[in-house]
mmCIF file of the N, C-alpha and C atoms, coordinates in Angstrom:
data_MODEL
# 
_entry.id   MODEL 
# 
loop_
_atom_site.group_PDB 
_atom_site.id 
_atom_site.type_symbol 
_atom_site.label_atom_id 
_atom_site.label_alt_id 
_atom_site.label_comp_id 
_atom_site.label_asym_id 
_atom_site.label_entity_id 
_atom_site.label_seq_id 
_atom_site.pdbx_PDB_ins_code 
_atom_site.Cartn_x 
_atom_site.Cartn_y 
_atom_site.Cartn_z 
_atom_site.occupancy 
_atom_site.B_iso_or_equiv 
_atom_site.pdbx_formal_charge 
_atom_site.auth_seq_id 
_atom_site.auth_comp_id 
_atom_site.auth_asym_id 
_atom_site.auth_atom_id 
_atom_site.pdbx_PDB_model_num 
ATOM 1   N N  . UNK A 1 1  ? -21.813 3.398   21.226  1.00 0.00 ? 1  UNK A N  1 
ATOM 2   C CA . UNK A 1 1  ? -20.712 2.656   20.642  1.00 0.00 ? 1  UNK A CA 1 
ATOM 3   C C  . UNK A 1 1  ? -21.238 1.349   20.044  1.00 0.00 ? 1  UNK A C  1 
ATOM 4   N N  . UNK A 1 2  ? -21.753 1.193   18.731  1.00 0.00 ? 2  UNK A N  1 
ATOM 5   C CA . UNK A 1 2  ? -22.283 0.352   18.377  1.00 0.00 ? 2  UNK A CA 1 
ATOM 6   C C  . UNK A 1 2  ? -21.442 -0.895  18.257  1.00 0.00 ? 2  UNK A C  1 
ATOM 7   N N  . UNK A 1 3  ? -20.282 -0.580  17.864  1.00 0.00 ? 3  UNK A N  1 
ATOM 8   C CA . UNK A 1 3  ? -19.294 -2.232  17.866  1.00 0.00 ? 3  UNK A CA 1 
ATOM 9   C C  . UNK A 1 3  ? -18.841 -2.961  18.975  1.00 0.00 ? 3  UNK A C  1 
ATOM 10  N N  . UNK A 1 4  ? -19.379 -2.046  20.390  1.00 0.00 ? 4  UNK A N  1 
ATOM 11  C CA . UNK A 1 4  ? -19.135 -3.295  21.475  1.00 0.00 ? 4  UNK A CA 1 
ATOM 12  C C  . UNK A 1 4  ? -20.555 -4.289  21.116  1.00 0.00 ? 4  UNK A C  1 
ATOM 13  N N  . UNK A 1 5  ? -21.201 -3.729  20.370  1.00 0.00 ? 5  UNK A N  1 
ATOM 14  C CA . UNK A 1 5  ? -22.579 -5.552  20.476  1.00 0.00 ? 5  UNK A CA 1 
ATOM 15  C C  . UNK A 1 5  ? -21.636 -6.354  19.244  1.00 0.00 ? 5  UNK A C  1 
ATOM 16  N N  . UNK A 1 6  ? -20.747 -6.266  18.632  1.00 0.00 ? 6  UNK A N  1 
ATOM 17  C CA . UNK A 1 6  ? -19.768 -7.039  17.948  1.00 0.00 ? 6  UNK A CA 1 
ATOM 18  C C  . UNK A 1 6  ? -19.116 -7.868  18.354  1.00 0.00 ? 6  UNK A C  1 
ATOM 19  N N  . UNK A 1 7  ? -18.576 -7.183  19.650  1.00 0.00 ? 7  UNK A N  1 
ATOM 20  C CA . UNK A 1 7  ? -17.708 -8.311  20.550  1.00 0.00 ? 7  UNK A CA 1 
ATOM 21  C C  . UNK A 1 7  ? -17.562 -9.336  20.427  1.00 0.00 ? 7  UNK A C  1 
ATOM 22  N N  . UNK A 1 8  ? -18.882 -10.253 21.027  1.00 0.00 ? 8  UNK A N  1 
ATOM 23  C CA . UNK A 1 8  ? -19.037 -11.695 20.922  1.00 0.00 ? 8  UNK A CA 1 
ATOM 24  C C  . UNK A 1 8  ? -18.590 -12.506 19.681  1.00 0.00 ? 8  UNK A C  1 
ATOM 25  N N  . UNK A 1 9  ? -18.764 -11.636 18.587  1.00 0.00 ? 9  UNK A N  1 
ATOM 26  C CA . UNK A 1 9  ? -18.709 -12.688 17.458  1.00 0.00 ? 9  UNK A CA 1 
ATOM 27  C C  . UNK A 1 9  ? -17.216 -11.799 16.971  1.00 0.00 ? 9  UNK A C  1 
ATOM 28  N N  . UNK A 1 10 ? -16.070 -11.584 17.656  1.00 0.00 ? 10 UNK A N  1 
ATOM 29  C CA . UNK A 1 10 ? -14.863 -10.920 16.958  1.00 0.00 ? 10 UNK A CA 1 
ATOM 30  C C  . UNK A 1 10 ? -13.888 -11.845 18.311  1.00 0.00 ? 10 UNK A C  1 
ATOM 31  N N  . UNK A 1 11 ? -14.536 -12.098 18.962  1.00 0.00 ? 11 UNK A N  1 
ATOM 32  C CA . UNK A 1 11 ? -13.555 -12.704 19.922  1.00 0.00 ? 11 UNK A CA 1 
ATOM 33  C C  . UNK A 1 11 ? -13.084 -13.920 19.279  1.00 0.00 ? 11 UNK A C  1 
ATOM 34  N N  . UNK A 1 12 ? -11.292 -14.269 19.774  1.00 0.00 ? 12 UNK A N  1 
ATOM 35  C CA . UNK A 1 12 ? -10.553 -14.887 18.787  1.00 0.00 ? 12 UNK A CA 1 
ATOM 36  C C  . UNK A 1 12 ? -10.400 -14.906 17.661  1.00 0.00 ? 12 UNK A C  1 
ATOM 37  N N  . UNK A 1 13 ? -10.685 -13.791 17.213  1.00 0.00 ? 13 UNK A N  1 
ATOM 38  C CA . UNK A 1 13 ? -10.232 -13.516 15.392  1.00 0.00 ? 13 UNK A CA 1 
ATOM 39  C C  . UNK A 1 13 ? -9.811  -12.696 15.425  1.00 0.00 ? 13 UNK A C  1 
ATOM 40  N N  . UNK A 1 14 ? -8.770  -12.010 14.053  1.00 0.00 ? 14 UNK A N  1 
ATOM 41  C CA . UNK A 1 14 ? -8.467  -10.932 14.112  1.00 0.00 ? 14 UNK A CA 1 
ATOM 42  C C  . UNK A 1 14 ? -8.954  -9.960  13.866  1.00 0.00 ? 14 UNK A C  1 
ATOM 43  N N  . UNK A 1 15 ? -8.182  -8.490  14.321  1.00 0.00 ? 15 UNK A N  1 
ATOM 44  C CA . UNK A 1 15 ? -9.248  -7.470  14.359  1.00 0.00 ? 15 UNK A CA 1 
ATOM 45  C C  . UNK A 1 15 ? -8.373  -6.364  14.023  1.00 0.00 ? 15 UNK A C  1 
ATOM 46  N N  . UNK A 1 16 ? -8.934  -5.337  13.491  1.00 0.00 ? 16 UNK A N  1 
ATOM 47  C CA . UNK A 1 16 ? -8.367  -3.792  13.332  1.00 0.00 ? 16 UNK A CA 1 
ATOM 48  C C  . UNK A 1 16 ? -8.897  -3.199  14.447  1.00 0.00 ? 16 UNK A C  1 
ATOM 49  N N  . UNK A 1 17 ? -8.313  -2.054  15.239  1.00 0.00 ? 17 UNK A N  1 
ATOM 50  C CA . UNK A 1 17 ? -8.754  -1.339  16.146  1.00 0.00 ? 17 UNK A CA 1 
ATOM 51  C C  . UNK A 1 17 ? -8.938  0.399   15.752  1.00 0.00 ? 17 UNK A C  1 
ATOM 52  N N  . UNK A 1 18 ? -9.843  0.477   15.421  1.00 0.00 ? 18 UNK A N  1 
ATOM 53  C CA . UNK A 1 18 ? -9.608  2.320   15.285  1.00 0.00 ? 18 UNK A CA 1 
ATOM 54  C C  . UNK A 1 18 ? -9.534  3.137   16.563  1.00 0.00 ? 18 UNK A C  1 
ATOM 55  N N  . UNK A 1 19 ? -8.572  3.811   17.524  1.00 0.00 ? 19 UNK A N  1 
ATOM 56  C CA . UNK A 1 19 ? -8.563  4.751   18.213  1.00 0.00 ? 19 UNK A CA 1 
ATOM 57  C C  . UNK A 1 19 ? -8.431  5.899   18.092  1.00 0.00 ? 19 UNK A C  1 
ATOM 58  N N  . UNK A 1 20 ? -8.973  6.502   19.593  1.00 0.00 ? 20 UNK A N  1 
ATOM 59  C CA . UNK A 1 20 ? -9.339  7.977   19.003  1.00 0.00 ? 20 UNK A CA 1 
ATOM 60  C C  . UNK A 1 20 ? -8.589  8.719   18.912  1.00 0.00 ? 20 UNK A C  1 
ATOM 61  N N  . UNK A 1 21 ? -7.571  8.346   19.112  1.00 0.00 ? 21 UNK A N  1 
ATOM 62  C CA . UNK A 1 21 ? -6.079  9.373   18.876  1.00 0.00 ? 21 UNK A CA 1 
ATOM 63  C C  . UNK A 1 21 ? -5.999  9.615   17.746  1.00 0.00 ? 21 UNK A C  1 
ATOM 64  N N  . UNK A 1 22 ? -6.724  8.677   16.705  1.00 0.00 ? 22 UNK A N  1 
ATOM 65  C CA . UNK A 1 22 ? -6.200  8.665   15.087  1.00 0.00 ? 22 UNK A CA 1 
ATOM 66  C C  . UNK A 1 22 ? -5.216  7.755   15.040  1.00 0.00 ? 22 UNK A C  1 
ATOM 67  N N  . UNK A 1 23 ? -4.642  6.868   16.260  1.00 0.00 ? 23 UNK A N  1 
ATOM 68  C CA . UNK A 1 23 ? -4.077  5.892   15.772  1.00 0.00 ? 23 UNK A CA 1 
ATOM 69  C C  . UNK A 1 23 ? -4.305  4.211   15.183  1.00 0.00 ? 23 UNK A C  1 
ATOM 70  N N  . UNK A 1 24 ? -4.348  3.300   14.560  1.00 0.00 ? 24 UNK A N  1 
ATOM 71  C CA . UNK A 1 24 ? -4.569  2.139   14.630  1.00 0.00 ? 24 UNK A CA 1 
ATOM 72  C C  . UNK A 1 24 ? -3.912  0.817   15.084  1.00 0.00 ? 24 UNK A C  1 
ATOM 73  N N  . UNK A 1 25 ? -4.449  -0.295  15.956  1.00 0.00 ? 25 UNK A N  1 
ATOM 74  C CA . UNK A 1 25 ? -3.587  -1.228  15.824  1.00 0.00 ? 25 UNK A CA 1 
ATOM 75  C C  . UNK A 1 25 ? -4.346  -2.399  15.313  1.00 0.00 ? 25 UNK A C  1 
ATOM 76  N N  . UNK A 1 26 ? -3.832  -3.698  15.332  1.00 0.00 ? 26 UNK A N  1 
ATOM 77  C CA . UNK A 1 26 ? -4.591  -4.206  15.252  1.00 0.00 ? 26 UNK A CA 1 
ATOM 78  C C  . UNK A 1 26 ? -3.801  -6.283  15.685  1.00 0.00 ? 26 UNK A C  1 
ATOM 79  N N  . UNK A 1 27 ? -4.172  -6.907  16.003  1.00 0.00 ? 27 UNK A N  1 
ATOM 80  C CA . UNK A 1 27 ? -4.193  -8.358  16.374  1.00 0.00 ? 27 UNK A CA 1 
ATOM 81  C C  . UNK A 1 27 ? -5.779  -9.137  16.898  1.00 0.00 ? 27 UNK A C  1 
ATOM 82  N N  . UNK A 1 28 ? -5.516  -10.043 18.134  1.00 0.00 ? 28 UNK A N  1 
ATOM 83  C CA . UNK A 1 28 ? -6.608  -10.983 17.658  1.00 0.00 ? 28 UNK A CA 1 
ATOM 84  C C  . UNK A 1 28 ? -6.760  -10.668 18.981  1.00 0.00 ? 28 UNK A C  1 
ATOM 85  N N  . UNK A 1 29 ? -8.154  -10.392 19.311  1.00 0.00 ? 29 UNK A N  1 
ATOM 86  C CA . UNK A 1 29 ? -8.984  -9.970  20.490  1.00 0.00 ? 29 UNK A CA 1 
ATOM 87  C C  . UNK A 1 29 ? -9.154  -11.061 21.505  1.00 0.00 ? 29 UNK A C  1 
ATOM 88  N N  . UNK A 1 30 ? -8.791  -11.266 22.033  1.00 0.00 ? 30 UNK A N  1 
ATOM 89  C CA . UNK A 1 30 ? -8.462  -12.087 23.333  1.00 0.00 ? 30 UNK A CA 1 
ATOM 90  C C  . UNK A 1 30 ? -9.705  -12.118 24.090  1.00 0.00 ? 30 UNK A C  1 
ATOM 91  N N  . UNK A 1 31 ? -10.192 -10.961 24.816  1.00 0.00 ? 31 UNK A N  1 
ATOM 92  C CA . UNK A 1 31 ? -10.966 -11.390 26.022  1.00 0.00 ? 31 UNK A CA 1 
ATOM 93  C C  . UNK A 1 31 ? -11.181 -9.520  25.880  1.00 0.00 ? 31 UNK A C  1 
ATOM 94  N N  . UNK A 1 32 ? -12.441 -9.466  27.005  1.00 0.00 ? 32 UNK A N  1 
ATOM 95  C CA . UNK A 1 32 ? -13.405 -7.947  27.025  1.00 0.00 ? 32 UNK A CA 1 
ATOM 96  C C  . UNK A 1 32 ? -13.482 -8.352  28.831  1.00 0.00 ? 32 UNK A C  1 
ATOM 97  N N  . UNK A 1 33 ? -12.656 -7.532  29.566  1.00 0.00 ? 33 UNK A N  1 
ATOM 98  C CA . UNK A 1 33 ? -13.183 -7.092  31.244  1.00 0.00 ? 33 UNK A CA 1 
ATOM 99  C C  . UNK A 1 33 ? -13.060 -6.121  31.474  1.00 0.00 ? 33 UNK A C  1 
ATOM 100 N N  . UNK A 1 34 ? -14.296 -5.773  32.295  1.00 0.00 ? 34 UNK A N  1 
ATOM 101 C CA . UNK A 1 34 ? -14.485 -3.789  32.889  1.00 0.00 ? 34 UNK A CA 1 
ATOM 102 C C  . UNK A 1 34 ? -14.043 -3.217  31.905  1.00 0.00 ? 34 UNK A C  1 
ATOM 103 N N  . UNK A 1 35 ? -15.237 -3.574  30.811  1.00 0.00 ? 35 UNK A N  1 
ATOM 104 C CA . UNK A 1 35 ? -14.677 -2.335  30.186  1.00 0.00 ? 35 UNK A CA 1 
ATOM 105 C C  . UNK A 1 35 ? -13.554 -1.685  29.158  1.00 0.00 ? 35 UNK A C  1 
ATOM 106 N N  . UNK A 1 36 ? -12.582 -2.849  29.012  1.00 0.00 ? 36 UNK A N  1 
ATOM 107 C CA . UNK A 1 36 ? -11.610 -3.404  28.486  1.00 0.00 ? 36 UNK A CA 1 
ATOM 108 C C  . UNK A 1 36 ? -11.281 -4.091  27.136  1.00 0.00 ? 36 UNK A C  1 
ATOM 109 N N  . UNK A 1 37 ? -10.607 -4.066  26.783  1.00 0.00 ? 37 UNK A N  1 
ATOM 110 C CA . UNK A 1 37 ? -10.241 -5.038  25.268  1.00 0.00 ? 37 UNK A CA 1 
ATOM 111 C C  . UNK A 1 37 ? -8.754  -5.530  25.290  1.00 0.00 ? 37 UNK A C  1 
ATOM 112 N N  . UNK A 1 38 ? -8.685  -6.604  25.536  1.00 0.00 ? 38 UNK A N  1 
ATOM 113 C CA . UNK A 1 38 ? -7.338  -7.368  25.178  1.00 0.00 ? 38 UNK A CA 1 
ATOM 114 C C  . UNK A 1 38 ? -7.183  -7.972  24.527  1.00 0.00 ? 38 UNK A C  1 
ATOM 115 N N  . UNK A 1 39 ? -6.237  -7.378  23.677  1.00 0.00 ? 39 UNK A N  1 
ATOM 116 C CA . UNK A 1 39 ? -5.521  -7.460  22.132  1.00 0.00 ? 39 UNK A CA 1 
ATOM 117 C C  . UNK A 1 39 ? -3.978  -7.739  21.928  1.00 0.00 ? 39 UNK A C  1 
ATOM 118 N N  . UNK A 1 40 ? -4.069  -9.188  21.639  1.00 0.00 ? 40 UNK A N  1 
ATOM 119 C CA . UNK A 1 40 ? -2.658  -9.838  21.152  1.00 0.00 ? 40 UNK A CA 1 
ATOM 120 C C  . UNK A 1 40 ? -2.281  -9.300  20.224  1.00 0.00 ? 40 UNK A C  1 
ATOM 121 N N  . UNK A 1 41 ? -0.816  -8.648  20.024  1.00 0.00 ? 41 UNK A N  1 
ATOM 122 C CA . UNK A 1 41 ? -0.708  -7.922  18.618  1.00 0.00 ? 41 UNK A CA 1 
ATOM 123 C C  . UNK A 1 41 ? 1.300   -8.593  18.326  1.00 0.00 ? 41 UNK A C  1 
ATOM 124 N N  . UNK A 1 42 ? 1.635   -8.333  17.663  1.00 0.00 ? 42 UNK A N  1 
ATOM 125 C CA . UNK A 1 42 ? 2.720   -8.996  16.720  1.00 0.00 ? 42 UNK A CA 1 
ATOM 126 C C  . UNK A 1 42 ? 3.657   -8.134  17.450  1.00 0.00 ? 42 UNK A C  1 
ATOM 127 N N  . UNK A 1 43 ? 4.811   -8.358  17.771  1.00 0.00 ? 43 UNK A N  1 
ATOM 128 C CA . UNK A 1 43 ? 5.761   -7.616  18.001  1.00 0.00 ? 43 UNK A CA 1 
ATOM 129 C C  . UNK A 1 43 ? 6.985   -7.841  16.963  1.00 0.00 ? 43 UNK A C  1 
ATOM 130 N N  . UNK A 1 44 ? 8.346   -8.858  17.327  1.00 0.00 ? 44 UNK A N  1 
ATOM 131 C CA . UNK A 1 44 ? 9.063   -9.270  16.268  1.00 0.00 ? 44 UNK A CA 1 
ATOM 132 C C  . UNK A 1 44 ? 8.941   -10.925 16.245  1.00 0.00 ? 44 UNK A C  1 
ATOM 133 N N  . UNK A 1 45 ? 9.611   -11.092 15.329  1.00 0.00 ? 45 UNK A N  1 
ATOM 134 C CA . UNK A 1 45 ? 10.033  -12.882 15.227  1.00 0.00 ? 45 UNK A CA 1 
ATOM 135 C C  . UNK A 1 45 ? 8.784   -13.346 16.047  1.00 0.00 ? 45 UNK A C  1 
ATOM 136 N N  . UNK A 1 46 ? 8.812   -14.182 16.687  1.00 0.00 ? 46 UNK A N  1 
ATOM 137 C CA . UNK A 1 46 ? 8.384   -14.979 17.621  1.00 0.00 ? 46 UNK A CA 1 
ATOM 138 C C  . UNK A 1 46 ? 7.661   -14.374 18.974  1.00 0.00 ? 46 UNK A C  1 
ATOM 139 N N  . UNK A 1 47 ? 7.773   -12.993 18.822  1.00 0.00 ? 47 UNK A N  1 
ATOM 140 C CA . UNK A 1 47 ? 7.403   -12.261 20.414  1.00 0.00 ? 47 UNK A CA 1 
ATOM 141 C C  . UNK A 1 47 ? 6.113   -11.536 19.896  1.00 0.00 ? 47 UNK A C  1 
ATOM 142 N N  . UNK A 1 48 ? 5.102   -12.009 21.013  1.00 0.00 ? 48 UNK A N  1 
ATOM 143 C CA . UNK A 1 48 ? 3.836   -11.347 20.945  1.00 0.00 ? 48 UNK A CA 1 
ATOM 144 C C  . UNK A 1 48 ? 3.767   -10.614 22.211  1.00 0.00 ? 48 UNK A C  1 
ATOM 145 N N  . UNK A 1 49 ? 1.983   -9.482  22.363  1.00 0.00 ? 49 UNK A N  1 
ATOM 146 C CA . UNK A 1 49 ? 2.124   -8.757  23.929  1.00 0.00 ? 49 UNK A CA 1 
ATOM 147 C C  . UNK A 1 49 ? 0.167   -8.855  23.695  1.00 0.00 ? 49 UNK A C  1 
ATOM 148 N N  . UNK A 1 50 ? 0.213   -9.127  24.666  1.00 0.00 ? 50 UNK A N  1 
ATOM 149 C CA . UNK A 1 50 ? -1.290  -8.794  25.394  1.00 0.00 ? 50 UNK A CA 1 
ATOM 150 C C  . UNK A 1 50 ? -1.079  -7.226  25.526  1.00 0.00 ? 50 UNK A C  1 
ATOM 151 N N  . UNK A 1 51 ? -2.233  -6.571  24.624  1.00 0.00 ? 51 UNK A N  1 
ATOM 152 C CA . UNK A 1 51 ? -2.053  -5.289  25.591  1.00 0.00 ? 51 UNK A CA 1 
ATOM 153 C C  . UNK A 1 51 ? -3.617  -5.129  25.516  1.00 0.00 ? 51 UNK A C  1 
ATOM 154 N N  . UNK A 1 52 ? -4.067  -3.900  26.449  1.00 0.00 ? 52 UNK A N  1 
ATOM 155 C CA . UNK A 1 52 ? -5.293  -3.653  26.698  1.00 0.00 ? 52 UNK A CA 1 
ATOM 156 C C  . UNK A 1 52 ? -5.721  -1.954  26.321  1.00 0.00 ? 52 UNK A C  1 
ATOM 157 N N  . UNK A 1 53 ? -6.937  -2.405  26.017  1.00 0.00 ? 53 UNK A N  1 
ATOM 158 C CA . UNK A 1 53 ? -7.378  -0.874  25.645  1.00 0.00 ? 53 UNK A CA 1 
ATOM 159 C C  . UNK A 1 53 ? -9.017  -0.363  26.069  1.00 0.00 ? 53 UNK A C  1 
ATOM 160 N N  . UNK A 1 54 ? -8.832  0.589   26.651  1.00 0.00 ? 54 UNK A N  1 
ATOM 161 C CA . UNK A 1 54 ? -10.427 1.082   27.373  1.00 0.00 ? 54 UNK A CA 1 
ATOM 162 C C  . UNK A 1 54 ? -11.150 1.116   25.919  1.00 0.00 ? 54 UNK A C  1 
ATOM 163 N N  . UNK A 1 55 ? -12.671 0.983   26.769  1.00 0.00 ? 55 UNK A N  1 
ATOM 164 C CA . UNK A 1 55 ? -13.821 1.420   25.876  1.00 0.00 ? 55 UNK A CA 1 
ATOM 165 C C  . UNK A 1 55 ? -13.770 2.838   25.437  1.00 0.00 ? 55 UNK A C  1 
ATOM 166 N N  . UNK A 1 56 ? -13.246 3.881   26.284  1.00 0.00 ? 56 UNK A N  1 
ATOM 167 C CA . UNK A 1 56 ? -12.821 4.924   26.095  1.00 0.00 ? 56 UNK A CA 1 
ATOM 168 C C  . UNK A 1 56 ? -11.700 5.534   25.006  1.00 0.00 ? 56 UNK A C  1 
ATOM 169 N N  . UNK A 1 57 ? -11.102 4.578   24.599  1.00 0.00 ? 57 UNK A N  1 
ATOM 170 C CA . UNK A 1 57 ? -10.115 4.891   23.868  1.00 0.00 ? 57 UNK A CA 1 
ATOM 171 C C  . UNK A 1 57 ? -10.412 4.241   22.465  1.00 0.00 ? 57 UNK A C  1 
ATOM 172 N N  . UNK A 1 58 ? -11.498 3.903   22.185  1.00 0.00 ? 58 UNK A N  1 
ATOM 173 C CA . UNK A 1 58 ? -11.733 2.988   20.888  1.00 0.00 ? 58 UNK A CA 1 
ATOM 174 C C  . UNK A 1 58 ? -13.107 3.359   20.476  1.00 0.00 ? 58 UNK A C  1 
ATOM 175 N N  . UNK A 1 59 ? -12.307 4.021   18.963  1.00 0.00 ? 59 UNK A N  1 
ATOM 176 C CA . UNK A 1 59 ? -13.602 4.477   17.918  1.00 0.00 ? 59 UNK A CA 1 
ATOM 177 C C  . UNK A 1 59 ? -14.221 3.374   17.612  1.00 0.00 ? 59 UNK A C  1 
ATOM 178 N N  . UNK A 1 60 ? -13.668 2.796   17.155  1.00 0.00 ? 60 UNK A N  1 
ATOM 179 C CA . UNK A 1 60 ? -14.185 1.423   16.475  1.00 0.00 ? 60 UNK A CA 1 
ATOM 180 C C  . UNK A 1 60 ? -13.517 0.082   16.046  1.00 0.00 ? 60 UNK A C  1 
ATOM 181 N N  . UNK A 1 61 ? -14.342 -0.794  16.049  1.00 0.00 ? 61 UNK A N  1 
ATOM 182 C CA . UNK A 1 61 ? -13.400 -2.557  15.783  1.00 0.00 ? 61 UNK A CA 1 
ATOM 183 C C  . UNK A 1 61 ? -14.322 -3.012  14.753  1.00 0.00 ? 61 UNK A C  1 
ATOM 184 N N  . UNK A 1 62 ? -13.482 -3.544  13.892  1.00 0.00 ? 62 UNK A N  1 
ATOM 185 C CA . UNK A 1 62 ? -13.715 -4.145  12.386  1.00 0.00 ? 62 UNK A CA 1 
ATOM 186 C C  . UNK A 1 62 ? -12.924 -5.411  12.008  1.00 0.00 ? 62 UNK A C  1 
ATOM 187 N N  . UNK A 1 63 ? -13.994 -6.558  11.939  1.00 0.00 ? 63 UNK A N  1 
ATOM 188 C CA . UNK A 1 63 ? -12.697 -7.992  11.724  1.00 0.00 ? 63 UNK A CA 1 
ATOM 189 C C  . UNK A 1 63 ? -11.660 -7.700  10.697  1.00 0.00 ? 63 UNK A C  1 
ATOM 190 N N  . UNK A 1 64 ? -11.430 -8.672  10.148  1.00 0.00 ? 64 UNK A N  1 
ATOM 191 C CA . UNK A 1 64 ? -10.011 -7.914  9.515   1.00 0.00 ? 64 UNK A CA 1 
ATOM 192 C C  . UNK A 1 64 ? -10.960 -9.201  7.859   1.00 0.00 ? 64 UNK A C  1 
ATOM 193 N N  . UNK A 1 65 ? -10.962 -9.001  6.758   1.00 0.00 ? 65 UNK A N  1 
ATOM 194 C CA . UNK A 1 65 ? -11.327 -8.988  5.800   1.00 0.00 ? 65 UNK A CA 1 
ATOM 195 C C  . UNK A 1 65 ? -10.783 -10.546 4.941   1.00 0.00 ? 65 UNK A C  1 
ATOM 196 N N  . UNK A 1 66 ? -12.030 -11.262 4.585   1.00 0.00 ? 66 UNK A N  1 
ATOM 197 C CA . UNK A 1 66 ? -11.291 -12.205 4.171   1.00 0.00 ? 66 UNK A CA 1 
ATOM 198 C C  . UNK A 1 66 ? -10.358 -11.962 2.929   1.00 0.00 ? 66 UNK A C  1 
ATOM 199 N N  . UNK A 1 67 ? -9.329  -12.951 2.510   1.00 0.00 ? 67 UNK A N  1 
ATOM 200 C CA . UNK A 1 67 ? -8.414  -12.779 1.631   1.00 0.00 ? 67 UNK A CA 1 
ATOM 201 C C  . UNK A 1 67 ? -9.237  -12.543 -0.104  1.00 0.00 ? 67 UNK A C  1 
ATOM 202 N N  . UNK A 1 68 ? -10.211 -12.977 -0.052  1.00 0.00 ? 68 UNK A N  1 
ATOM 203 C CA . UNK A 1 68 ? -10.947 -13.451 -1.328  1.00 0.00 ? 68 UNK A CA 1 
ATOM 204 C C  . UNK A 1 68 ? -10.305 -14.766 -2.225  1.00 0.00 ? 68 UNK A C  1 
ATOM 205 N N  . UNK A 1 69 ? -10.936 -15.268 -3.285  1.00 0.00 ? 69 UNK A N  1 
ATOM 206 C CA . UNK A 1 69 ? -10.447 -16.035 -4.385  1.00 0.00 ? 69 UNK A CA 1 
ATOM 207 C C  . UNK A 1 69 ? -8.964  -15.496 -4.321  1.00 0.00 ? 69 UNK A C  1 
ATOM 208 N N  . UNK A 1 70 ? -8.066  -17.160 -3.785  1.00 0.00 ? 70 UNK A N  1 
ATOM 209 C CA . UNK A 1 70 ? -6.795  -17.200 -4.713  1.00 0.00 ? 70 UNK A CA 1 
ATOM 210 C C  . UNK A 1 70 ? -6.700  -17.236 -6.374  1.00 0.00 ? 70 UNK A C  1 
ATOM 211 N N  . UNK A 1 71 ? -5.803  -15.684 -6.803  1.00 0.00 ? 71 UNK A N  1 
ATOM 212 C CA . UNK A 1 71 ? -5.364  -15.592 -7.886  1.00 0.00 ? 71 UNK A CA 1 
ATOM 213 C C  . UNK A 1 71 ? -4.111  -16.573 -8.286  1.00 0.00 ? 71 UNK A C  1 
ATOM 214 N N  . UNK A 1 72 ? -4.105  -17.381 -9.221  1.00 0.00 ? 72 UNK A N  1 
ATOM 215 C CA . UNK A 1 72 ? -3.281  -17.468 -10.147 1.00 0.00 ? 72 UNK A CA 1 
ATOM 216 C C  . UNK A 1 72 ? -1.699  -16.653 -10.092 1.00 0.00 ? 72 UNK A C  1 
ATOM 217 N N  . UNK A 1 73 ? -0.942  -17.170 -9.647  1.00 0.00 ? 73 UNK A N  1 
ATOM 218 C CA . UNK A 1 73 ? 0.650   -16.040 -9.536  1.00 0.00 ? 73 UNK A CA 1 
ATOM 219 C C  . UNK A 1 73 ? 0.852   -16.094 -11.079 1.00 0.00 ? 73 UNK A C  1 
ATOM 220 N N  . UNK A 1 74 ? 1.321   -15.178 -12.131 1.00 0.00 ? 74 UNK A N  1 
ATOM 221 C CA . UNK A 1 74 ? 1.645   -14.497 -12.961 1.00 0.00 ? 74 UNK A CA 1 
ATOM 222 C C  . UNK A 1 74 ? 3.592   -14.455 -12.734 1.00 0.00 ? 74 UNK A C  1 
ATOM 223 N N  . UNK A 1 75 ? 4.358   -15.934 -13.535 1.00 0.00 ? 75 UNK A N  1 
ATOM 224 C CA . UNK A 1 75 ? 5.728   -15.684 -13.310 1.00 0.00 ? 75 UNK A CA 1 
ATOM 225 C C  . UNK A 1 75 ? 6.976   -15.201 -14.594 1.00 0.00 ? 75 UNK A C  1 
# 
């Protein structure tokens, strides 16, 4: 699993999560115990959730992409 040596440098930023279900989530990586990944993710308005996800359950983690050069809005 090459993206747990990522860890260190993804902690407190945001992140995409690929799991192996084929599903994705993604928020800002909190903290790594036993094995673990805890991931703040958006719920509604104002409400966030810690949730956690095994090493087992995760294809892969990818920061999430800077915005690039602000364009010009076109009105």
């Amino acid at each position: 699993m090459p993206w747990q040596s990522d860890l260190p440098y993804l902690m407190n930023r945001p992140v995409g999560v690929s799991l192996t279900s084929g599903q994705g989530v993604s928020g800002v990586l909190c903290d790594v115990v036993d094995d673990q990944i805890y991931l703040m993710e958006y719920l509604y308005q104002t409400q966030y959730a810690t949730k956690h996800y095994s090493f087992q359950e995760i294809q892969n983690i990818t920061p999430f992409p800077s915005c690039g050069p602000r364009q010009r809005r076109l009105y």
